[in-house]
C-alpha positions in Angstrom: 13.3 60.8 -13.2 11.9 58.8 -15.7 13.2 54.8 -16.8 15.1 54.0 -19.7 13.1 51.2 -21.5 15.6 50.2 -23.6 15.7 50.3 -27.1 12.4 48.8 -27.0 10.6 52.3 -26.8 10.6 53.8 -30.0 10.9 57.6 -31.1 6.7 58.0 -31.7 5.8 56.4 -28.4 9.1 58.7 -26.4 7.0 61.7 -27.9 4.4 60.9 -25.5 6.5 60.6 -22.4 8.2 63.6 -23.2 4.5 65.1 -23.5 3.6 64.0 -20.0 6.8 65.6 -19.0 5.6 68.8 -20.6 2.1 68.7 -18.7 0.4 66.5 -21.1 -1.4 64.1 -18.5 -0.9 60.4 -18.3 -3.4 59.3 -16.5 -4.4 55.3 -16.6 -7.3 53.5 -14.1 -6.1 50.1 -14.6 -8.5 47.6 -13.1 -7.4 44.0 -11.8 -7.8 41.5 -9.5 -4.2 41.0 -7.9 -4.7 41.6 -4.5 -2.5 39.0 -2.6 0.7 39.4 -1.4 2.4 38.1 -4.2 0.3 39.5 -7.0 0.0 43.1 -4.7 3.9 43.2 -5.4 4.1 42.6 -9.2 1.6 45.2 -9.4 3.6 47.6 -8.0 6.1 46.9 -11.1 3.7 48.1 -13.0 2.8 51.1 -11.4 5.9 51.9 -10.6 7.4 51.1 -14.1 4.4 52.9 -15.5 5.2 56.2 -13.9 8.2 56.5 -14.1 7.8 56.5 -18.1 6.0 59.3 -17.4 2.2 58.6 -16.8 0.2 58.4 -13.5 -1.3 54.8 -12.5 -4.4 54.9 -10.4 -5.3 51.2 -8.6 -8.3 49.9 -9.2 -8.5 46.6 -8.1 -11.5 43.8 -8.2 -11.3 41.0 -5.9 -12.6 37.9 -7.7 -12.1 37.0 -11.0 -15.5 36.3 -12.3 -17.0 39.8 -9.8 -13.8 41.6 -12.1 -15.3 40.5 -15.1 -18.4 41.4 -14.9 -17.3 44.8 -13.5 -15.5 45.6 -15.8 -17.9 44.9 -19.0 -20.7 46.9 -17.3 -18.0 49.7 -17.1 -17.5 49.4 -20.9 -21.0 48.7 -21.9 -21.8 51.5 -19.7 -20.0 54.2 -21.3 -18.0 54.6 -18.3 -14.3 52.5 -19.4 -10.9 52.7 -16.9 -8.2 53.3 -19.4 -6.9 49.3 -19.2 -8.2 46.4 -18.0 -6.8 42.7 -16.7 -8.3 39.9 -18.9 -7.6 36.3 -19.0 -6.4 35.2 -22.4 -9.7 33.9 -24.4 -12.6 34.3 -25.9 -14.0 37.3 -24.0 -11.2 40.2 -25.6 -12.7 38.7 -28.8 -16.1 39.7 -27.4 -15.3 43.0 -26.9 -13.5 43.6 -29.8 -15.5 42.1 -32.3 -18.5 45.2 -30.9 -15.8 47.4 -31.5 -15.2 48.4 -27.6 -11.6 47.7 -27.6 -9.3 50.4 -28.8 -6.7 48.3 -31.4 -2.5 48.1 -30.6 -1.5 48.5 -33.7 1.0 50.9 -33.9 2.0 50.0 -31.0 2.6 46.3 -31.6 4.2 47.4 -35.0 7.0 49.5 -33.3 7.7 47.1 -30.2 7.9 44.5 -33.0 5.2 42.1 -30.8 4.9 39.6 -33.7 8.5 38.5 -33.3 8.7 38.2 -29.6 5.6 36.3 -29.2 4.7 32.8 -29.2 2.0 32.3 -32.1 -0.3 30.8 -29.7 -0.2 34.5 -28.1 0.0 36.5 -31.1 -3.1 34.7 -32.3 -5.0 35.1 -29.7 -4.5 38.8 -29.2 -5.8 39.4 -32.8 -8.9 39.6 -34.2 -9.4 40.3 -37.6 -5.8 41.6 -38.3 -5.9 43.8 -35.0 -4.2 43.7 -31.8 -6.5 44.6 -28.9 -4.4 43.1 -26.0 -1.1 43.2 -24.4 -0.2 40.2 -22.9 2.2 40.3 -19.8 3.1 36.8 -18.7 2.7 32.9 -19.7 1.4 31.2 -16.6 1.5 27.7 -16.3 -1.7 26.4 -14.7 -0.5 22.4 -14.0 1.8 22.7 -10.8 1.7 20.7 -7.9 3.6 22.5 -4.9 4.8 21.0 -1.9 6.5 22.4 1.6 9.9 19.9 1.6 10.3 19.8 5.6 7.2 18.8 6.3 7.1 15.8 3.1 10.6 15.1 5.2 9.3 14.9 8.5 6.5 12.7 7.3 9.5 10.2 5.6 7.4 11.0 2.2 9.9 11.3 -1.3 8.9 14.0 -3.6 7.1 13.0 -6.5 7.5 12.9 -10.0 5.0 10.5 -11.2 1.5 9.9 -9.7 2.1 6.7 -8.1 5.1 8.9 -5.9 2.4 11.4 -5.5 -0.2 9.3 -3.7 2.0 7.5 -1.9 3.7 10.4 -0.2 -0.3 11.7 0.2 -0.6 8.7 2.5 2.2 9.0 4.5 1.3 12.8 5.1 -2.1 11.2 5.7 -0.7 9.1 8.3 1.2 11.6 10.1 -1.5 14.0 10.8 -1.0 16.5 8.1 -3.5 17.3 5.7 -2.2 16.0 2.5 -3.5 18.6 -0.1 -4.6 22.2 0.2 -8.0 22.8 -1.8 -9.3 25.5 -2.9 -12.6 24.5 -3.4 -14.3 26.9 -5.9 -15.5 26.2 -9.5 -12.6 27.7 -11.0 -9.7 26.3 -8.9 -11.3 23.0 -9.6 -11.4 23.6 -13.3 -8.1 24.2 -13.2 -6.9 21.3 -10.9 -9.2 19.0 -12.8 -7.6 19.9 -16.4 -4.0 19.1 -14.5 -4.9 15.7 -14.1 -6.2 15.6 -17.8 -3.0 17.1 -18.8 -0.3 15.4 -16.4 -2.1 11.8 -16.1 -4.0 11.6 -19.4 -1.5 13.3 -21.5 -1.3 15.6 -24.1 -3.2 13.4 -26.8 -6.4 12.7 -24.8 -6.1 16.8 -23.2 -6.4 18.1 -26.9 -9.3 15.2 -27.9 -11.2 15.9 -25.0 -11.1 20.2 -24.4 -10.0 20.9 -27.9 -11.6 18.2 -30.5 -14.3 17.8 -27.3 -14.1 14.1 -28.9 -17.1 11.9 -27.4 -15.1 8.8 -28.1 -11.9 10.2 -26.2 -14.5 11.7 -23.3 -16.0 8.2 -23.2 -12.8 6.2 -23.3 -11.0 4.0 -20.4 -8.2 6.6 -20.2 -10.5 9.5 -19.8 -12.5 7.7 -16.9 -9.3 6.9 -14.9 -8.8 10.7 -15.0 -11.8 11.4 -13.4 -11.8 8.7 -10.8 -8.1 9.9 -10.4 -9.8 13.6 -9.4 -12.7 12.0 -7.5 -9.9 10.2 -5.3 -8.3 13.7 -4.7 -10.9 14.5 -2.2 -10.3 11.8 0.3 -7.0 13.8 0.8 -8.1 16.8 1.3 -9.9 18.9 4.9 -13.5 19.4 5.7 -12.8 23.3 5.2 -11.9 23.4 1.5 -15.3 25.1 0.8 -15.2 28.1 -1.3 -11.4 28.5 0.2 -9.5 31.1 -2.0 -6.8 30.3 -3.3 -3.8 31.8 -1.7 -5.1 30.4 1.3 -4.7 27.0 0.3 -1.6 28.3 -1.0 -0.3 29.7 2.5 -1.8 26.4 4.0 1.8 25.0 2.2 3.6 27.5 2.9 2.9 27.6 7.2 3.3 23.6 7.0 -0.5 22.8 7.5 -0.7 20.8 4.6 1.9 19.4 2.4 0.8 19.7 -1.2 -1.6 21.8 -3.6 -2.9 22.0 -7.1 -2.2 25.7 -8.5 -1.2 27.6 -11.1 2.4 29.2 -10.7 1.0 32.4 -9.4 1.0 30.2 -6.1 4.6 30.7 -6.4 4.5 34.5 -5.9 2.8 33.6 -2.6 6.0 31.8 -1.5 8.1 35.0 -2.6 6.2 37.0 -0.6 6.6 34.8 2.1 10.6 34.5 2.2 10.7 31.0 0.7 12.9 30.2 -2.0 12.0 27.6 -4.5 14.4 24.1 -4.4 15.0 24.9 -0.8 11.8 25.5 1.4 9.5 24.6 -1.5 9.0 22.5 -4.7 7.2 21.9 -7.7 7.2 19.4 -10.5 4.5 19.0 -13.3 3.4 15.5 -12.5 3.5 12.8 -15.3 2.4 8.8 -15.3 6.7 8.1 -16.0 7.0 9.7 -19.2 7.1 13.2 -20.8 5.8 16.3 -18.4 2.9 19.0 -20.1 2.7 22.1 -19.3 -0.8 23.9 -19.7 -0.3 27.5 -21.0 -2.6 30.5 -20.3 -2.1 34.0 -19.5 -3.1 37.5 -18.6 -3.3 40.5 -20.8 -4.3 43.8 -20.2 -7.2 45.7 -23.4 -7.6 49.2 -23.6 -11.6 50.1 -24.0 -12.6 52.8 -27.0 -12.2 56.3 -25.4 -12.0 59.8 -27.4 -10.1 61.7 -25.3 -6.5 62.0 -26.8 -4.5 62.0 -23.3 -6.6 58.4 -22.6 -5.4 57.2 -26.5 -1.8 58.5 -25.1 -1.7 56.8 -21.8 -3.3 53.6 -23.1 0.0 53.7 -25.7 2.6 54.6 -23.1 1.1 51.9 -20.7 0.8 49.0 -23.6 4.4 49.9 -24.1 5.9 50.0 -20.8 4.0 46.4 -19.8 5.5 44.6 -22.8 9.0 46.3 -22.1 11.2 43.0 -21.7 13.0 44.5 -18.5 8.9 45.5 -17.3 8.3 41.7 -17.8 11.2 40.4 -15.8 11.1 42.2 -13.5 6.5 41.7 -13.0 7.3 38.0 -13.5 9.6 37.3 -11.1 7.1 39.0 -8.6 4.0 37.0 -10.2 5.9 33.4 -10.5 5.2 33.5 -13.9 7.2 33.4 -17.1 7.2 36.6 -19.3 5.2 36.2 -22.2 7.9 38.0 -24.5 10.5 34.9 -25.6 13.8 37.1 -25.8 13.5 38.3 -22.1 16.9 37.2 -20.2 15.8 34.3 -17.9 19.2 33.2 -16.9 18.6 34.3 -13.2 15.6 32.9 -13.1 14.2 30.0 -9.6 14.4 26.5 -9.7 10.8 26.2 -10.9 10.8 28.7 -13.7 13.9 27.1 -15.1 12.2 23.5 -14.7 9.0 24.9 -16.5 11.1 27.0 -19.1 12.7 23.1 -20.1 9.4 21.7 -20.2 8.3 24.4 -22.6 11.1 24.0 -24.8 9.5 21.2 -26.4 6.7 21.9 -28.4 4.7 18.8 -28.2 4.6 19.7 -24.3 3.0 22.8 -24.8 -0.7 22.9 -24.0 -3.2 25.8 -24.6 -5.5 26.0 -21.7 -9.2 25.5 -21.7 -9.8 29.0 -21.9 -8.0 29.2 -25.3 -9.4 26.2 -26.4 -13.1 26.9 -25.9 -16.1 29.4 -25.5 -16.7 31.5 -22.7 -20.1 29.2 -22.7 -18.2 26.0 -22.6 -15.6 26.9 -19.7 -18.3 28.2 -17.9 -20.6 24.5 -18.0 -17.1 22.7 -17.7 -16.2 24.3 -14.5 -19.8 24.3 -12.7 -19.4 20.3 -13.8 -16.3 19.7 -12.2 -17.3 22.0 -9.1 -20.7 20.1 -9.1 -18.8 16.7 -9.2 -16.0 17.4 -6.6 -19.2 19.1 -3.7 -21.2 15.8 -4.8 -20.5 12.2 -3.7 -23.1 10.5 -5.0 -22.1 11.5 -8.7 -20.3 8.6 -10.0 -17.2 9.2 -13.0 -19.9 7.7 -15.2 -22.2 9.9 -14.9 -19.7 12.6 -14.8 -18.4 11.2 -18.3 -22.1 11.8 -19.6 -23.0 15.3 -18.5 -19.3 16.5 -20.1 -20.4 14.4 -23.4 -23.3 16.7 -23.5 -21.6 19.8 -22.9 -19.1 19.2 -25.2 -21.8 18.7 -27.9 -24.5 21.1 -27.4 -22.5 24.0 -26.3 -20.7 26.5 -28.9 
């Protein structure tokens, strides 16, 4: 039996379930890279939603971000394209699209009525020259710091709010035995935990001068420096074995009680789903601040649909656009991810502790940041990260000279 998606699926795009119905065949390879627990489980909403509508998912998942990536373009440059592939929310859909590998949403987005559920930071970066090419399934906030609340107990530590709190209860975890943060010590984790303490302890003025503007004044100013020493002193909290450590690891390191706190995005949280915790009561999270207003960097994860010209791929790439912006499809996927949906008018009144925390962070606009990834080139995240990763693996690089090799990416890279 096929779902009822609401009155979000319109007569033209029924047609095609009731085609698959009548033998037509639905058949999507989606690639990703959600393999953990967490992420393994709001996959499965998708499948599951998908095919019920009618089509026929078939997995094919990536590990790695950056191995999916370049996967996936040699699958489209190749002539060889899956029916739907997970993107982050940049520059690279723009990429594809602008060489005209990306098949456009148009129709679809015009009968879902995308434009008015969106946020505009969305909508305009799933268009490119008055096209849609993406469909974008949550708003993830990258800035969280989570912590297991028995073992901050046990260690007599107070939850933080403010960054002062936070090193202080780092200490007495520090004292107690238990390693204070999980790292995950790979370029891109880094990037991410590094543009946190931008966000959180620089705030949102000297984040947009520095990743958006890429300002050599605000990169060179006092405020920027204390971020960077504020990063540096990050690592005298955290193991030996933080070395190329995946993420969920670091994750589950918080989760078992090994360590107390860690720096991730708020797919971590799907990681404590899938573990039986529930957040406010095993676990917490707060968006760290210097005692004043809290920022909450947005990014997110879409799914494009490469050029094909067989008409039951053009079918199933409409059916499956439409079934992952279904508003039910996206509560139901981001209560499983740990995300927030990335439709507006989606029901979150039964929503965790931390998604209503971050859903009253985002309701001010000023507190809304775009992540790196929207702010900048494919180029410049790439340099940023291998800095920060360069600077976190090397002691002998002082914030100084940090604060230099930035300057010059920020000014010689498009």
């Amino acid at each position: 039996m096929r779902i009822k998606l609401g009155l979000y699926l319109g007569t033209a795009l029924a047609a095609l379930v009731a085609g698959a119905a009548h033998g037509q065949e639905l058949k999507a390879e989606v690639m990703h890279q959600w393999t953990s627990a967490g992420e393994a489980a709001a996959v499965k909403v998708l499948a599951d939603r998908f095919t019920a509508a009618g089509g026929e998912w078939v997995d094919a998942a990536t590990t790695g971000g950056e191995n999916l990536m370049a996967v996936e373009i040699a699958r489209v440059t190749g002539g060889n394209p899956p029916t739907s592939m997970q993107f982050p929310l940049g520059a690279e859909m723009v990429s594809l699209a602008s060489q005209g590998l990306l098949q456009n949403l148009d129709s679809v987005a015009a009968e879902g009525k995308w434009a008015d559920v969106l946020p505009k930071i969305f909508l305009d970066a799933i268009t490119y020259e008055g096209h849609i090419y993406a469909a974008p399934v949550n708003n993830h906030g990258q800035n969280w710091l989570w912590y297991n609340k028995k073992v901050l107990a046990d260690a007599g530590a107070t939850e933080p709010k403010t960054w002062d709190e936070f090193f202080a209860a780092a200490d007495k975890l520090k004292a107690a035995g238990v390693i204070p943060v999980a790292v995950g010590g790979q370029a891109w984790q880094l990037r991410i935990v590094f543009s946190g303490f931008l966000a959180s302890k620089g705030g949102a003025d000297l984040y947009n001068k520095v990743l958006g503007d890429r300002d050599e004044a605000a990169i060179r100013s006092p405020e920027f420096k204390s971020v960077v020493e504020t990063f540096q002193k990050l690592r005298d909290y955290a193991d030996p074995g933080n070395a190329n450590r995946d993420w969920n690891v670091a994750t589950n390191m918080v989760i078992s009680g090994e360590a107390g706190f860690n720096f991730m995005g708020d797919w971590a949280k799907g990681e404590f789903s899938a573990a039986g915790q529930t957040a406010g009561t095993e676990y917490g999270c707060v968006l760290l601040n210097n005692g004043g207003a809290s920022n909450f960097i947005m990014s997110g994860d879409i799914f494009v649909f490469p050029t094909h010209k067989d008409d039951s791929q053009l079918a199933a790439q409409n059916l499956l656009a439409t079934v992952m912006m279904d508003p039910e499809t996206q509560a139901l996927f981001n209560a499983q991810k740990g995300s927030v949906p990335a439709r507006i008018d989606v029901d979150a009144s039964s929503v965790d502790a931390c998604t209503q925390y971050g859903l009253s962070v985002l309701a001010v606009p000023a507190q809304q940041l775009g992540s790196v990834e929207f702010l900048g080139t494919g180029d410049f995240v790439g340099a940023y990260g291998d800095l920060v990763g360069q600077f976190w693996v090397d002691t002998s690089m002082t914030a100084d000279q940090f604060v230099d090799q930035l300057v010059t990416i920020a000014t010689t890279i498009e």
